[in-house]
Wavefront OBJ file of the C-alpha trace (Angstrom):
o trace
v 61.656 -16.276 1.763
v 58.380 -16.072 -0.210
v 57.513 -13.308 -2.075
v 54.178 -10.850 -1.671
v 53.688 -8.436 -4.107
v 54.578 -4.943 -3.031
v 51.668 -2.314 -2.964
v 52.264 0.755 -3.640
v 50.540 4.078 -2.614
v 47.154 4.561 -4.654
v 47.583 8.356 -4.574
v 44.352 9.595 -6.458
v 42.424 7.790 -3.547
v 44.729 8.741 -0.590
v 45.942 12.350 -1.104
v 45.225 14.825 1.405
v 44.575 11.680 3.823
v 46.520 11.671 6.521
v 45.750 8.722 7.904
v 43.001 6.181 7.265
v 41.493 3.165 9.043
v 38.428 0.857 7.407
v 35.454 1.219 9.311
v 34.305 -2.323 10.397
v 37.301 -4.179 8.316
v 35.653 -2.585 5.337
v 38.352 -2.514 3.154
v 39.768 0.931 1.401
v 40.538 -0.513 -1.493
v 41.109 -3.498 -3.789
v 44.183 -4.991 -5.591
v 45.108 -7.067 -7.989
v 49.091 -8.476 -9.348
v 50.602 -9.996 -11.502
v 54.220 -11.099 -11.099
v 56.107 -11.325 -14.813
v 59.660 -12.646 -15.761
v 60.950 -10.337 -18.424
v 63.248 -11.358 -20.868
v 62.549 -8.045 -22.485
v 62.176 -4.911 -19.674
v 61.797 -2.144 -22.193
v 59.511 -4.001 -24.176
v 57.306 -4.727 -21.178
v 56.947 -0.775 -20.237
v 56.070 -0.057 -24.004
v 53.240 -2.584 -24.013
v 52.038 -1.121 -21.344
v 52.230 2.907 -22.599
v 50.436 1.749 -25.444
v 47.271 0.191 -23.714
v 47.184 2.203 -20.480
v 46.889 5.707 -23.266
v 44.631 3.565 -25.723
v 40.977 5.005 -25.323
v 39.776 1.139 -23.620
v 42.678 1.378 -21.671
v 41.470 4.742 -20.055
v 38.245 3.704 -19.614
v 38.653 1.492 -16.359
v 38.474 3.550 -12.977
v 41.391 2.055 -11.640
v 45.352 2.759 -11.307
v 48.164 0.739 -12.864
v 51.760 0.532 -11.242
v 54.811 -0.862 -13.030
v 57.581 -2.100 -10.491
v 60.814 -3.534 -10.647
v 61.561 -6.166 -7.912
v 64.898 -4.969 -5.680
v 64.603 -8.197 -3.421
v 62.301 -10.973 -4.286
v 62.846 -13.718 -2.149
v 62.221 -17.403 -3.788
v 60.607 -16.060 -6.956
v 62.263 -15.666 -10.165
v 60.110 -12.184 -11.048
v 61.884 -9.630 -12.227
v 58.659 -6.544 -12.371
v 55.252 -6.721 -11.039
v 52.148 -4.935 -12.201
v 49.714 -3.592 -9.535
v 46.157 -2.744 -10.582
v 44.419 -0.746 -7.812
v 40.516 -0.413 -7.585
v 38.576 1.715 -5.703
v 35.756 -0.683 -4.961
v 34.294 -4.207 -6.450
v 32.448 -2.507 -9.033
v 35.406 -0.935 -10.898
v 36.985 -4.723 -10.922
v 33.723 -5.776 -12.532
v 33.836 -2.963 -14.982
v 37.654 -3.584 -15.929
v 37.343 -7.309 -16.234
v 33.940 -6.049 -18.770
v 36.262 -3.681 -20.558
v 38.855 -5.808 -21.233
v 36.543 -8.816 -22.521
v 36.069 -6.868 -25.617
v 39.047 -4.818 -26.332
v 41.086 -5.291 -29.168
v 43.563 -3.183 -27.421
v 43.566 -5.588 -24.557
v 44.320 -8.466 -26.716
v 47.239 -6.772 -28.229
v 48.553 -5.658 -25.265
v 48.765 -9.333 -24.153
v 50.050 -11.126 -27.120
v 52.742 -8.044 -26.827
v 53.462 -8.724 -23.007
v 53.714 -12.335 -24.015
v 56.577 -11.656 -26.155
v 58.710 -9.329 -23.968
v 57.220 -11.863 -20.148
v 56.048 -14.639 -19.103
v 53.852 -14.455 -15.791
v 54.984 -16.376 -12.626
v 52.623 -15.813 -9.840
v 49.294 -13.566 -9.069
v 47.255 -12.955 -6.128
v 44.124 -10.276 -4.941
v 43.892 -8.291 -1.786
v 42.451 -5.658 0.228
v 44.185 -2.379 1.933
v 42.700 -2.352 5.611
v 44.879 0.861 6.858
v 46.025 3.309 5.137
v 48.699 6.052 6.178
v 49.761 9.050 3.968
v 50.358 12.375 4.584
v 50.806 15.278 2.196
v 54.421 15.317 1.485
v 55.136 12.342 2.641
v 56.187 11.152 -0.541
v 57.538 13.821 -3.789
v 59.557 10.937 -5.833
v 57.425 9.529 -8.905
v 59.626 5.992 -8.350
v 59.245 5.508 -4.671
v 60.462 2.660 -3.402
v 58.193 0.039 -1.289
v 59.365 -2.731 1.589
v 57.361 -5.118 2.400
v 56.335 -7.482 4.953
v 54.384 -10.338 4.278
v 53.118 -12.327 7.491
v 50.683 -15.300 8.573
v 48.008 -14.042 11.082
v 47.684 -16.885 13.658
v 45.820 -15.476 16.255
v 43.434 -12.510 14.709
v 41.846 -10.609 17.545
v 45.647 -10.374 19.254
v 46.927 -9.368 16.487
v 44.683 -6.924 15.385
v 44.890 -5.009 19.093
v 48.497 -5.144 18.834
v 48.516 -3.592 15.696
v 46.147 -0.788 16.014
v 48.211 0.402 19.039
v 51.113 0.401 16.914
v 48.581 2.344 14.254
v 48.219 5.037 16.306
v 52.091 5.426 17.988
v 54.418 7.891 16.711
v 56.028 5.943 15.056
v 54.297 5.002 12.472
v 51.760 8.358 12.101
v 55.439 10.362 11.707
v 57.033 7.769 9.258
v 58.662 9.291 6.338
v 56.173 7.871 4.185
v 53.133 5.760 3.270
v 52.030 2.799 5.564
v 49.653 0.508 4.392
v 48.200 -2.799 5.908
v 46.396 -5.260 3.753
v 44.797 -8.406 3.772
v 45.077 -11.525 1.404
v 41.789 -12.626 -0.494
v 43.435 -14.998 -3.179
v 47.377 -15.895 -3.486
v 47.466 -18.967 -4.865
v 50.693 -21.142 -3.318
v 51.629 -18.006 -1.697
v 52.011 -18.000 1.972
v 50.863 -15.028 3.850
v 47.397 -13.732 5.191
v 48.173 -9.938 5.656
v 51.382 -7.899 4.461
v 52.371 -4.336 5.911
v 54.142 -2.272 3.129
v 56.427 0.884 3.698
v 56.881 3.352 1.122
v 59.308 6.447 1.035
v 60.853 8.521 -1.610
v 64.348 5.812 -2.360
v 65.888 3.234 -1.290
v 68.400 4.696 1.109
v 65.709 6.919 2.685
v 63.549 3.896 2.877
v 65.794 1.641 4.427
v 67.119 4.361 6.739
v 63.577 5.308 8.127
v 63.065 1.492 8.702
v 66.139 0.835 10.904
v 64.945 4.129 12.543
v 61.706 2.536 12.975
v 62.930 -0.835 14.451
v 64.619 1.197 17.888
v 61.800 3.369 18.614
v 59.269 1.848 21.725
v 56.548 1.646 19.989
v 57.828 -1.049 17.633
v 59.356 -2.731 20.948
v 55.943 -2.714 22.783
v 54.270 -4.278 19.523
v 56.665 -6.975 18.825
v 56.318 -8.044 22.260
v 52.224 -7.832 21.997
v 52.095 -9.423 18.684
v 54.363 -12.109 19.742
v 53.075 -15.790 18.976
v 49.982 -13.903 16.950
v 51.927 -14.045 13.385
v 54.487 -15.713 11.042
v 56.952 -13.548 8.900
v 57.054 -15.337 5.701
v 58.942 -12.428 3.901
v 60.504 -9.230 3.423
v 60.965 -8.058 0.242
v 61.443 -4.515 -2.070
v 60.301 -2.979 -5.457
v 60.851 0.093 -7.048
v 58.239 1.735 -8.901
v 58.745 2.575 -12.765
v 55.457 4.212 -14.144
v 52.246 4.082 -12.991
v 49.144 5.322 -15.069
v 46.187 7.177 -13.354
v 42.633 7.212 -14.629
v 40.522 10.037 -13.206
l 1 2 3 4 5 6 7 8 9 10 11 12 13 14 15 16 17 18 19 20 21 22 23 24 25 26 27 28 29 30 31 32 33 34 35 36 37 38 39 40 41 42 43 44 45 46 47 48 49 50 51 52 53 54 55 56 57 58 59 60 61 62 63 64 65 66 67 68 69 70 71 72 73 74 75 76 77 78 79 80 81 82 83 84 85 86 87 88 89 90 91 92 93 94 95 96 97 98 99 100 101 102 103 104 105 106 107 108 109 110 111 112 113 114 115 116 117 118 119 120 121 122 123 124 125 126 127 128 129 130 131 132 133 134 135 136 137 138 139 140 141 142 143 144 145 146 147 148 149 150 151 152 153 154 155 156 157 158 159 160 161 162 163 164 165 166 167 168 169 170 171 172 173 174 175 176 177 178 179 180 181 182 183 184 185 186 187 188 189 190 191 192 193 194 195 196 197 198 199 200 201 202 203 204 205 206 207 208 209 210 211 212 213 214 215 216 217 218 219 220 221 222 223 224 225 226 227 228 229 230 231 232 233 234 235 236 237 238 239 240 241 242 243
C-alpha cells in the first residue's frame, strides 16, 4: 500500500488543547514532507542539528520533525522530515529565509551526501485532538491512515460523530485529521494519524479502538464514502522547536 507521510503532534501549537476542530474547514495548521532514502542515518540527523541550531535556521516560525519509517508501504524511504507551520505566512517567510542562507545551502549539499529524496507532498490539519498528558515520550510513535474521500459531505458527518465519541476524545494520545493540498503520484485526499507514547502502547490502544461502538457505528456510516489506500508507522527521532 501507498505511503502518506506521518504527522506528528505540533506541540508548541496544541498544548493545553484538548481538543480542536477548524472553524469553517479553516485549517489549524500547515505541513510540508519530504520523504529521504538514507544511505547514511547518522549523517542525516547531524545535517540537520547543524542547520535547525544555525542562527537562519532558528529564524523560521515553524517546527521540524525527524522520523524513521516503521512500515512504509510501496516506498523505499527510510526517514521523513515534517516541517509544521502555523499559518501561510510562516511558509512564505521560511521559503524567504532559506533563499538566502548559506546555512541552507550547506545543509543541502550535506543531506545530499548522507539521502537522496523520494517523494514530497503539502497538507493541512483539519482536527486536532491532544490532551495534556496524553503524550510524555520525546519519540512517540505515529500510525497512520491515508484514505480517498469519495463522497465529502457523508464523510465528513460520519466523521465528526466519530470526533466527538469516546472513543476517540479518551484515546491514549493525539488524533489528528488532515487534508491533502499537493502529493504528487500519491494517492490519498485526507489521512487520520494516531500518536501515543511507543509502539506497543500505540498499537495496543488501536486494536482497543477498533472493538469499541463508536468505531462500529462509523465504519458502517462512512461506508462507500472513502478508499483506504494505506496504513503505515514512523517513529519520531528529534524534532526542533522555534518559539
Amino acid at each position: 500500500m501507498k505511503n502518506l507521510n506521518a504527522l506528528c503532534l505540533l506541540t508548541s501549537l496544541m498544548l493545553g488543547s484538548a481538543s480542536l476542530l477548524a472553524a469553517e474547514n479553516k485549517p489549524l495548521f500547515y505541513g510540508q514532507s519530504v520523504g529521504v532514502i538514507a544511505s547514511d542515518a547518522p549523517a542525516v540527523l547531524e545535517a540537520m542539528d547543524a542547520w535547525r541550531t544555525s542562527k537562519d535556521g532558528k529564524a523560521g516560525n515553524n517546527t521540524v520533525v525527524l522520523l524513521q519509517n516503521v512500515v512504509n508501504g510501496d516506498y523505499n524511504s527510510t526517514h521523513q522530515v515534517n516541517i509544521f507551520y502555523p499559518d501561510g505566512a510562516a511558509m512564505d517567510q521560511s521559503a524567504q529565509t532559506t533563499a538566502s542562507s548559506p546555512a541552507w545551502k550547506e545543509f543541502q549539499s550535506a543531506l545530499r551526501k548522507a539521502a537522496r529524496p523520494e517523494w514530497e507532498n503539502t497538507y493541512a490539519i483539519l482536527r486536532a485532538k491532544m490532551k495534556p498528558g496524553d503524550i510524555s515520550s520525546s519519540t512517540p510513535t505515529s500510525i497512520i491512515f491515508a484514505i480517498t474521500v469519495t463522497d465529502g459531505p457523508r464523510f465528513m458527518q460520519a466523521f465528526d460523530d466519530f470526533w466527538g465519541s469516546p472513543a476517540i476524545q479518551q484515546f491514549p494520545g493525539a488524533v489528528y485529521l488532515g487534508e491533502v493540498i499537493a502529493a504528487g503520484t500519491m494517492p490519498g485526499t485526507h489521512f487520520v494519524t494516531f500518536v501515543a507514547d511507543t509502539r506497543g502502547k500505540l498499537t495496543e490502544a488501536m486494536m482497543a479502538l477498533q472493538g469499541t461502538e463508536a468505531m462500529a457505528s462509523y465504519a458502517a456510516a462512512a461506508s462507500g464514502t472513502r478508499i483506504l489506500e494505506g496504513t503505515n508507522m514512523t517513529a519520531e527521532i528529534k524534532r526542533w522547536v522555534n518559539n
